[in-house]
N, C-alpha and C positions, 0 to 999 in steps of 0.2 A: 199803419204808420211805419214810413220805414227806420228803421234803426240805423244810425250813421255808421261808416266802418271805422273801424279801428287806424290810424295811421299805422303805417311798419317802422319798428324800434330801429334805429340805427345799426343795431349788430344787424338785425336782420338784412336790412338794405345791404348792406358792407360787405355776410356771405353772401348773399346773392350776386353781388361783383365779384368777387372772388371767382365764387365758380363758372361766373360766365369767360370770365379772363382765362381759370385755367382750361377750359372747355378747347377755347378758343386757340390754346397752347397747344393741348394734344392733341385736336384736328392740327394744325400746324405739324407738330412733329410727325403726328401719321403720314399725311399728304410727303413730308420731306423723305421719309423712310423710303414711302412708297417710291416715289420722284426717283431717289437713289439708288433701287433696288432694279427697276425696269432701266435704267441705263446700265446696269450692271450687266443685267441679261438681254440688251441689245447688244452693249458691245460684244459678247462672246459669240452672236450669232452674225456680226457684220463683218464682214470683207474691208481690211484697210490697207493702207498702202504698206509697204516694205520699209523698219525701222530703223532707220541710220547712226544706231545709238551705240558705234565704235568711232574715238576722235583718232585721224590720221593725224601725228605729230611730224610727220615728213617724209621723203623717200629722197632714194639717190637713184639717179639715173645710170649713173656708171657701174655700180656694184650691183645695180637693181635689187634693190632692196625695200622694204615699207616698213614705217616703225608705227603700230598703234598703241592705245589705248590697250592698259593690261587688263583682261578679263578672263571668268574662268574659260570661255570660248578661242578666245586667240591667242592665247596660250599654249593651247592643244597641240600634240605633232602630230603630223600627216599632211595631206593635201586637202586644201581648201578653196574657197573665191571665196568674193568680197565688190559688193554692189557699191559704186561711188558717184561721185559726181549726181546726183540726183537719181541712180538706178541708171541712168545713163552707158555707164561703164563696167563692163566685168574684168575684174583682173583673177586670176588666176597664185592662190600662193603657197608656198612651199616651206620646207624648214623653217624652223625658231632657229635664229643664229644667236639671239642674246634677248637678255631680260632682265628687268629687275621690280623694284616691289608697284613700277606704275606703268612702265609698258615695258612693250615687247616688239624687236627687230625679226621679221621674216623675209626671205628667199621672195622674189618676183618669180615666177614664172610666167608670167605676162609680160609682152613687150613695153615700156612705158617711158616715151620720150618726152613728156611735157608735162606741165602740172596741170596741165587744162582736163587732162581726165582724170583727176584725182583730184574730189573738191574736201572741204576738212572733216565732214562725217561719215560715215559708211556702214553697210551691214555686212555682217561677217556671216559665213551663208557656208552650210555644208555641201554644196551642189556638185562643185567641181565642174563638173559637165555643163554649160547652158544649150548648145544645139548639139539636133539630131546626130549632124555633118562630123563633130568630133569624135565621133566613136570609129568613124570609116568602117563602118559596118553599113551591107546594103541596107536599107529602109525604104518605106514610103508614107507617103502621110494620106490617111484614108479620114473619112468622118462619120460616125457613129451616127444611127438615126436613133436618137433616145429621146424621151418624151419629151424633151424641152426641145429638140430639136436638135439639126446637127453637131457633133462634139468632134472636137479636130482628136486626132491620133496616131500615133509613131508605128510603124509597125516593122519590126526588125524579123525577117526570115530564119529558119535556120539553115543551114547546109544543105540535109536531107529535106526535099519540097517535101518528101509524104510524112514528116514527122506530126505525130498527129497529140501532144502534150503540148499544150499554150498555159504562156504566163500572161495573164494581164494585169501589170502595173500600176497603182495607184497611189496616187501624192496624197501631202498633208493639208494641212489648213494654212490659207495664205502661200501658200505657193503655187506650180504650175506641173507639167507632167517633165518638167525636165529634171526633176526634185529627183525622180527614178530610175537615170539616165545610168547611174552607178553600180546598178544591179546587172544592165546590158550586156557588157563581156563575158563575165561568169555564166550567165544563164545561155549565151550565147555558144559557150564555149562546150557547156553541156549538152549542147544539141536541141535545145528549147528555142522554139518562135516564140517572140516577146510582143505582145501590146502595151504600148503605154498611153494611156487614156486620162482623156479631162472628164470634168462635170462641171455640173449646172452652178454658177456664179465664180467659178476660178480665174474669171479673167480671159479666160480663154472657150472655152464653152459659151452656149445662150444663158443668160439669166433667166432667173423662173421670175416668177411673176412678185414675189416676195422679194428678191436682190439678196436675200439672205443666205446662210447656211443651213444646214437641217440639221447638222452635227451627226448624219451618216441617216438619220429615219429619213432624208429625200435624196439623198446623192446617191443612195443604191441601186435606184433604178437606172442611173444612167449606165455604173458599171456593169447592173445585170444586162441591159441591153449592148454591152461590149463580150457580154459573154455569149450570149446570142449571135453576136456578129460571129466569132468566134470560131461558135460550131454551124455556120453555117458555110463557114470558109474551111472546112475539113479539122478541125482539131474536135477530138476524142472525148479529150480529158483536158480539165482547167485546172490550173495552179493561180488561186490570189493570193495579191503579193502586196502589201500595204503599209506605207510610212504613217504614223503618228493619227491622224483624225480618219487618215486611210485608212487607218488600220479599223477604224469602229466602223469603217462604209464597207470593207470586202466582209466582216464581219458581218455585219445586217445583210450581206449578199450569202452568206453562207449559211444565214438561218431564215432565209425568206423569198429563196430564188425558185421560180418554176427547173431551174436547171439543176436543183443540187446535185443531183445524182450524178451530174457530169464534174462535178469539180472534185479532184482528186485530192486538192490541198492548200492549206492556207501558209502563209510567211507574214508575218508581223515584224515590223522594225520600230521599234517605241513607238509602242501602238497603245491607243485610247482605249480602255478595256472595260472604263466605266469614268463616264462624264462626271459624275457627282465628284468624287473623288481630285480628278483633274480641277474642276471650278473651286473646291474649297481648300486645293494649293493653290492655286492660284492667286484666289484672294488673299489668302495669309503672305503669301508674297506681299501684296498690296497693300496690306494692314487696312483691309476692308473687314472691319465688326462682321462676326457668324453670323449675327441674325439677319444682315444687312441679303449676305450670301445664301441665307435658304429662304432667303424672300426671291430671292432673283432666281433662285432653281424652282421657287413654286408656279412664279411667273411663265417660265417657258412652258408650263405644262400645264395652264391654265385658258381657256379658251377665247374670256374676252381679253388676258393682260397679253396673252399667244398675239392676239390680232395688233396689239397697241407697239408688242417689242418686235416681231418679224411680219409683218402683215399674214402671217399664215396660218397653218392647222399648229395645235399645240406639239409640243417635242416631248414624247415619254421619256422619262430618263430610264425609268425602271427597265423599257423595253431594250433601250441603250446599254445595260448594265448586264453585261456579261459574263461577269462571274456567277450570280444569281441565276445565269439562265443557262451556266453551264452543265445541265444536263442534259438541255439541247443537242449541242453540238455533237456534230456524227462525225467531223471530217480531223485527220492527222495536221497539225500546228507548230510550228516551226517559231518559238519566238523569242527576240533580241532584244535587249533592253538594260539599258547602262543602270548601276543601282542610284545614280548621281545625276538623272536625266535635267533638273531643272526646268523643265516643264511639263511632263507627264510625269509622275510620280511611278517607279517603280511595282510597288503595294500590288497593284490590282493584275499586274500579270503575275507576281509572285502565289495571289493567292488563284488564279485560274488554276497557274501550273500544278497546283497543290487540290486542285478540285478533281481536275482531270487527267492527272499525271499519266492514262489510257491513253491521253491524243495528246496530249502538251508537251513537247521536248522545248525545255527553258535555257538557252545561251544568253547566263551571265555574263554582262561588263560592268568596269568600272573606269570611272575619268570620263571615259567616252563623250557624256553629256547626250544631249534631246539630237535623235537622226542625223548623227556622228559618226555611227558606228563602226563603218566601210572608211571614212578618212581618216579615224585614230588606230585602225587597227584592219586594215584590206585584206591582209592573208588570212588571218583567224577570220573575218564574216567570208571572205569568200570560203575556206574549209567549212564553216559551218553548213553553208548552203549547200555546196557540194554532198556532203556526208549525209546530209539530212533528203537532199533530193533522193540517193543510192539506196539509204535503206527503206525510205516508202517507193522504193522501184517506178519514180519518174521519171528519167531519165533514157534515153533510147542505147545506150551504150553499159546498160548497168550489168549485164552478166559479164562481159569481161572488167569490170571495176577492180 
């Protein structure tokens, strides 16, 4: 006989909705977390266009002058550009003639007859330099055969053909190999052949198969294959020379090259010394939640979430993290970095310096701001290069020094 069941009490029914609701909540919030966390670490490995987030409030044509948007960037003295009209335009700018608490009037040094090249936004851009041709200095432009395929490249002689010290040059994230056009004279004047070299998704390079960045664990190959070029074109002895995300790719070049033994020396200019660090300023800039941010750092280094945010192999951060790994490093280091970068965080070259104080010679700045460093302050970085080239005896002129 069977025994009829029990109906369920009302309370019971009731938590049983309850929990299926909030079940239903916390898959919700997980899913959202997760959602937010893989955008976060797509965006840092995506390539985006150039941010026009200085407002031009006017310019005179006769005075040649340009009044922007006060920031703590255009503010800065020295020489600068400034991308406008759509990136369309480079002007070229000079002295702060005035200011006050919301903009700031500066010097044109670019010729500029019309508003037609000056539309109302613009990025304010440490380059100074955008081509080869402004340095008038000989060059030629060669192409790198590196795994992805050919990479366009600047190649500046020196005086002496048989000078056999090369620097090869490398930019940041989001920008191009003209980022390092500023370093040219001085190293040129040293008696150094310069290469300045792209990689894989810069815009200028082949894309790899991902379209992404590797954040220096992929872009090293392409530099190590410049240092290859390098020494197959007569140069001895390599000097890497690296701005900002550059500085984390000559970096991974210098602790993972079949060539080490030929590279003489590293130069960093607010240079990425460890990703983790860099990612979680960054979000605090953004007032994106920590947990949101070490969801997003697990993500990149995660195999299936790897495939979902760059279509690729995961990105070690650990292997990225260079002060950790600075017992590594064999080679003498040359490195720059404002204490007020505003987007690499000073901290982690501070504490290399302090690891390795054997191979780290640390030139502090301050003001300066993120690979600035040459247009707040040209004499002091070109002396620092100088001095630092003379006493690691790179330089072919060093005994009469």
């Amino acid at each position: 006989m069977n025994t009829p069941r029990r109906a369920a009490s009302p309370v019971l029914i009731g938590l049983r909705s309850a929990l299926t609701v909030l079940a239903a909540m916390l898959a919700g919030v997980a899913g959202a977390v997760a959602y937010v966390s893989l955008r976060i670490a797509r965006k840092a490995v995506t390539p985006g266009p150039r941010v026009a987030d200085v407002a031009v409030h006017g310019f005179d044509t006769g005075a040649q002058t340009i009044t922007l948007s006060r920031t703590p960037d255009t503010v800065l003295p020295g020489r600068y550009g400034l991308f406008t009209g759509g990136s369309e335009h480079y002007l070229k700018l000079g002295a702060v003639l005035a200011e006050d608490g919301q903009r700031v009037r500066r010097k044109l040094l670019t010729q500029v007859d019309s508003s037609s090249q000056i539309g109302p936004y613009a990025a304010f851009s440490g380059w100074y330099w955008e081509r080869a041709e402004e340095l008038h200095l000989p060059f030629t432009t060669e192409f790198i055969g590196a795994p992805v395929g050919p990479c366009p490249a600047w190649y500046f002689p020196a005086e002496d053909p048989d000078a056999d010290t090369w620097v090869v040059a490398v930019h940041g994230r989001g920008t191009t190999r003209a980022e390092v056009l500023r370093a040219v004279p001085v190293l040129h004047e040293e008696g150094l052949p310069v290469l300045c070299v792209s990689y894989r998704n810069d815009g200028e390079a082949p894309r790899s198969r991902s379209g992404r960045y590797g954040l220096g664990a992929t872009e090293w190959r392409d530099v190590d294959a410049a240092v290859a070029w390098a020494l197959r074109r007569g140069a001895r002895r390599i000097v890497l020379m690296g701005w900002s995300m550059g500085g984390a790719i000559v970096l991974q070049v210098a602790l993972n090259s079949a060539h080490a033994d030929a590279i003489a020396g590293v130069m960093l200019e607010s240079p990425v010394v460890d990703w983790r660090l860099v990612l979680g300023f960054q979000a605090r800039e953004l007032r994106v939640p920590s947990p949101f941010t070490r969801l997003a750092m697990g993500a990149l280094g995660q195999e299936w979430t790897s495939r979902v945010v760059r279509h690729g192999d995961p990105i070690s951060l650990d292997d990225l993290d260079i002060v950790s790994r600075a017992e590594e490093l064999r080679h003498p280091i040359l490195l720059l970095h404002s204490d007020d970068d505003g987007f690499v965080p000073s901290d982690a070259s501070h504490r290399l310096a302090s690891e390795r104080p054997d191979l780290v010679t640390l030139e502090r700045f301050h003001t300066a701001r993120h690979t600035k460093l040459w247009n707040f302050d040209e004499h002091r970085w070109n002396s620092a290069i100088r001095s630092w080239l003379r006493t690691q005896a790179l330089v072919p002129d060093v005994g009469g020094a």
